[in-house]
C-alpha positions, 0 to 999 in steps of 0.5 A, a space after each residue: 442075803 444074796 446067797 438066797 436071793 436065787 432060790 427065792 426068785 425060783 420058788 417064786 416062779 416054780 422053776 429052777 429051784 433044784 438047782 438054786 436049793 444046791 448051789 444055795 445049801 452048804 453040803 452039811 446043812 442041817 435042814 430042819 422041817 416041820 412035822 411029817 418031814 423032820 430032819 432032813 439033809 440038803 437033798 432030802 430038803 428037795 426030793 422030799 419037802 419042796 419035791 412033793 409039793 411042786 409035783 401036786 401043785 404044779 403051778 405053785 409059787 412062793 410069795 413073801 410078805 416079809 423079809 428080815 435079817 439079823 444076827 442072834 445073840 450067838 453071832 449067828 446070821 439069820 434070814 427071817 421069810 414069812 408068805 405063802 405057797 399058792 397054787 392048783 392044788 391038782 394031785 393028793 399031797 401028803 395023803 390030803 385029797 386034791 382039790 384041782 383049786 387054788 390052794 394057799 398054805 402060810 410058811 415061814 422059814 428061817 435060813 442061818 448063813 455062814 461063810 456064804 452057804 445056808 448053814 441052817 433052816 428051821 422051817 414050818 409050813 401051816 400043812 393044816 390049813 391045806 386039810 382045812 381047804 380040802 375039807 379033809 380037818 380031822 382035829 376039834 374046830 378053831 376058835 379063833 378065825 381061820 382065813 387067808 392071813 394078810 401080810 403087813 398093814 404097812 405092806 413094808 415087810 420085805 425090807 431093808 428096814 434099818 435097826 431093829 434094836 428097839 423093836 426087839 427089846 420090846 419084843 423081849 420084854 414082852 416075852 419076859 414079863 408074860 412069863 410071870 404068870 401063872 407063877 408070880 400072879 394073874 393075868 395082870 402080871 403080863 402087863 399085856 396093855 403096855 405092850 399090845 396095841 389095842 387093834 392088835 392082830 394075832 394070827 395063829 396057825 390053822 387050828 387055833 386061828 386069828 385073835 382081833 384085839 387083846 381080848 381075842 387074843 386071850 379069848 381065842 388063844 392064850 387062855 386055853 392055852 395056859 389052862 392046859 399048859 401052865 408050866 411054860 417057860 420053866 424050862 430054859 434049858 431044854 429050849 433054844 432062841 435065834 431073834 432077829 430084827 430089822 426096823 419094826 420087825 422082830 423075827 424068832 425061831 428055835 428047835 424047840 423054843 418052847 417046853 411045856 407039860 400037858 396037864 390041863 385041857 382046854 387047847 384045842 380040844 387036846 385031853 390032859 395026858 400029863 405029856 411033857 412036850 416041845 413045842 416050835 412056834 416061829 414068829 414074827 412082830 410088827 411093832 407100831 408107835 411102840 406097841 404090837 400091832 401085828 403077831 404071825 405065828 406058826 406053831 408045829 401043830 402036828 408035832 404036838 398031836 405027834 408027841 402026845 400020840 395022836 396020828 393027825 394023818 390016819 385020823 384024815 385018811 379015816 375021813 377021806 377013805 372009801 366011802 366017805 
C-alpha cells in the first residue's frame, strides 16, 4: 500500500496529485473509469478523470472512509478505497451546471499492485449524484433514499483490520445462495435473514438510493431489480471477480462483475428493450457479529442507460439548456 500512500495524501489536500498519480502508476497501467471516461492511459487518468475535476472544484479533496487491502483468488494485490470527493463546486463539469456550493460525490476505487507500481484501477464515481444536487437529474426519481452516504458505524473502516477470511466466506455465500433465485424457487431461496442483520443499511448509488432493513433493501431495490433482469448471475463467463478482505471488510470489484438481459421493467423506470447488458457494481461489506450490517454499493448507472441507448448527458443538457 505505500506505493499509494502519496497520491492518496494529495488528493486529500488537492494538491500535488500530478505528480503523485505519475510517480504511483506503472506506464502501462491499465486504467479503468466509469462511464463517460472509460479506459484510459496513466496520463489520461490525470488530464481527463481527476483533471477536469480539480479544475471545477478547485478546493476539492478526497476524503476516505475505508481502506482495505487483500489478494484475490488470482494472486493478484488489491487496494479497496471508498469516500467522497468534496468541494465548491465553482465552474460547469461534465456539462453538470455549477452550483458555486459545497459539493460531494461518493467514490470507490480499486487499485491492483504489482512489483511496486499500480498495475490497475477499476474505478466508479456516483457523477449522478452531482446532477442531483445541481437540480440537473434527468432519470425517473430513487426509490429509495438519496442523501450524503455515512462511512461506517464503527467509524473503523481505514484499517489495518487483520484477517478478513470470515468476512468473505460469508460474503461469498451470500452472493452464491442469492443467485438461487429465481432459478431454483422464490425469494425464500436467498435465505436473506441468515446473512443480513435486521438493522441493515444498503446504500446504493444516486438513482437507486438507500434501503433501512431487509425489507427496504427488497422493497427499494432488489425487487425491481430482478423483476427487469431476471437472468442475473447466468453468465459466469462473461464476468469477472477481484474480492478482497480485511477484518470485517469485504471489498469486490470487476470489469464487469455482472451480465444481465433487460426483459422486465420496473428498474429505474428502464423500459424492457431485451438488451443484454454488463453491469459494474463495485462494493463493499461491513459485517457485525456475523451478519451484514452495512452494503455500499456503487453501480456504473450511466453505462447502463449507455447500452440500452439512452444519452443521460443530452437528456441534462435538455434540461439545463437556454431557457430553462
Amino acid at each position: 500500500m505505500d506505493v499509494l500512500k502519496d497520491l492518496r495524501a494529495a488528493l486529500y489536500h488537492g494538491e500535488g496529485w500530478q505528480a503523485a498519480a505519475k510517480a504511483a502508476f506503472a506506464p502501462d497501467a491499465l486504467v479503468r473509469w466509469c462511464f463517460p471516461f472509460e479506459d484510459q492511459t496513466p496520463q489520461g487518468a490525470i488530464d481527463n478523470v481527476w483533471g477536469p475535476l480539480f479544475a471545477a472544484w478547485p478546493d476539492a479533496e478526497r476524503r476516505e472512509s475505508i481502506c482495505i487491502e487483500g489478494v484475490d483468488d488470482q494472486g493478484l494485490t488489491w487496494v479497496g478505497i471508498a469516500g467522497t470527493y468534496v468541494g465548491t463546486f465553482e465552474t460547469p463539469w461534465l456539462d453538470i451546471p455549477a452550483t458555486r456550493r459545497v459539493c460531494h460525490m461518493r467514490f470507490h476505487e480499486f487499485y491492483q499492485i504489482e512489483d511496486g507500481k499500480i498495475a490497475q484501477v477499476q474505478a466508479l464515481w456516483d457523477i449522478p449524484e452531482v446532477m442531483m444536487q445541481a437540480r440537473a437529474w434527468p432519470l425517473a426519481p430513487s426509490l429509495g433514499r438519496d442523501w450524503n452516504i455515512p462511512g461506517p458505524a464503527t467509524c473503523d473502516g481505514m484499517g489495518p483490520h487483520g484477517d478478513g477470511k470470515a468476512a468473505q466466506d460469508l460474503i461469498v455465500d451470500m452472493l452464491t445462495t442469492m443467485k438461487k433465485h429465481p432459478a431454483e424457487g422464490g425469494p425464500e431461496k436467498m435465505e436473506l435473514p441468515k446473512f443480513w442483520h435486521p438493522k441493515m443499511n444498503w446504500y446504493g448509488p444516486a438513482g437507486i438510493g438507500t434501503g433501512r432493513g431487509i425489507e427496504g433493501f427488497r422493497k427499494m431495490h432488489q425487487i425491481p431489480f430482478l423483476n427487469a433482469l431476471p437472468d442475473r448471475g447466468t453468465y459466469p463467463d462473461e464476468t469477472t471477480y477481484h474480492f478482497m478482505a480485511e477484518g470485517n471488510y469485504v471489498g469486490v470489484t470487476g470489469w464487469p462483475n455482472m451480465m444481465q438481459t433487460v426483459t422486465g421493467g420496473g428498474w429505474m423506470g428502464i423500459a424492457p428493450n431485451g438488451t443484454k447488458v454488463g453491469m459494474r457494481s463495485l462494493d463493499f461489506w461491513r459485517v457485525e457479529d456475523g451478519l451484514i450490517r452495512e452494503n455500499w454499493v456503487l453501480v456504473d448507472l450511466l453505462h447502463m442507460y449507455d447500452q440500452i441507448g439512452v444519452d443521460v448527458f443530452a437528456r441534462m443538457r435538455e434540461l439545463t439548456g437556454p431557457g430553462n
